[in-house]
C-alpha positions in Angstrom: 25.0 13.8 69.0 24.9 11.2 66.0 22.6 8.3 66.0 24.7 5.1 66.7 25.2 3.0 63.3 24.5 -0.6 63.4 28.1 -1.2 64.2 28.2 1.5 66.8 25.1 -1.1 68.8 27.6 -3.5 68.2 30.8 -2.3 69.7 29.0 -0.8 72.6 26.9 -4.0 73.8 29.9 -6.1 73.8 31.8 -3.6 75.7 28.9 -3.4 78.2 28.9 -7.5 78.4 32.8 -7.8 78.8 32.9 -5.5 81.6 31.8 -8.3 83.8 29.0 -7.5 86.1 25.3 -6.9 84.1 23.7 -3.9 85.3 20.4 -2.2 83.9 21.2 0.7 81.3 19.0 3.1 79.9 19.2 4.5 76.9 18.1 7.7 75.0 15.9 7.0 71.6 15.7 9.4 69.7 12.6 10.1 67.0 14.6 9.5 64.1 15.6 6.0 65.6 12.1 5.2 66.3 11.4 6.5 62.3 14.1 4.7 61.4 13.1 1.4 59.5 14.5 -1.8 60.7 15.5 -0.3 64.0 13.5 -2.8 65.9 15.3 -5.5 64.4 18.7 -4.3 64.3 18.6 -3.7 68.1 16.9 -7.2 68.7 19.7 -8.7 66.6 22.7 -6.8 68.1 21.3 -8.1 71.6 20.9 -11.7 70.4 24.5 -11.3 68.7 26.3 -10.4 72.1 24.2 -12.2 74.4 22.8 -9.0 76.3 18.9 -9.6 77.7 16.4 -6.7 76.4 15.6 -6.7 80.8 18.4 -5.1 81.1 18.2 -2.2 78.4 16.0 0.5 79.6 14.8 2.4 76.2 13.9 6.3 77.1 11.9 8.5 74.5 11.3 11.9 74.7 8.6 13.8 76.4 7.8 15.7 72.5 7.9 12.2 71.1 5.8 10.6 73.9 3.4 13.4 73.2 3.1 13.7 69.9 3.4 9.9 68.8 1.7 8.9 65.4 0.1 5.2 64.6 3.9 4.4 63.6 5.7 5.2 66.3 3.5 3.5 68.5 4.1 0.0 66.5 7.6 0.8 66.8 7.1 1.0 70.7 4.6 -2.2 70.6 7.4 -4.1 68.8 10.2 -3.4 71.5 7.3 -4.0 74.0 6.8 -7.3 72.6 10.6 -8.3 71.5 11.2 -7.7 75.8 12.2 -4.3 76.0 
């Protein structure tokens, strides 16, 4: 499976909000996402832009990643942590 593009965040959390009822949703990250420079931001921004709330995005990382994490990765997961995911 492809890694969603920034338009592909986009498309997806407005068709999540115009279906009406919010529920919680979790997604799969993968470790080139978390790599992935800017990620953080992109997915703050795509959330601000269609009015979704980080409390209900559930982010999921892989056991290997959780495992294995390096002093970068674990920013990356700090920064969700402290943008409300």
């Amino acid at each position: 499976m492809a890694a969603l593009s920034g338009q592909g965040h986009r498309t997806l959390a407005v068709a999540w909000r115009d279906a009406g009822t919010p529920c919680r949703v979790a997604v799969n990250l993968s470790p080139l996402q978390i790599r992935r420079h800017g990620f953080v931001h992109t997915l703050t921004s795509v959330m601000r832009e269609t009015g979704a709330t980080p409390d209900l995005l559930e982010l999921e990382i892989t056991e290997n990643l959780a495992m294995n994490c390096a002093g970068d990765e674990i920013d990356v997961l700090r920064e969700f942590r402290a943008a409300g995911f």
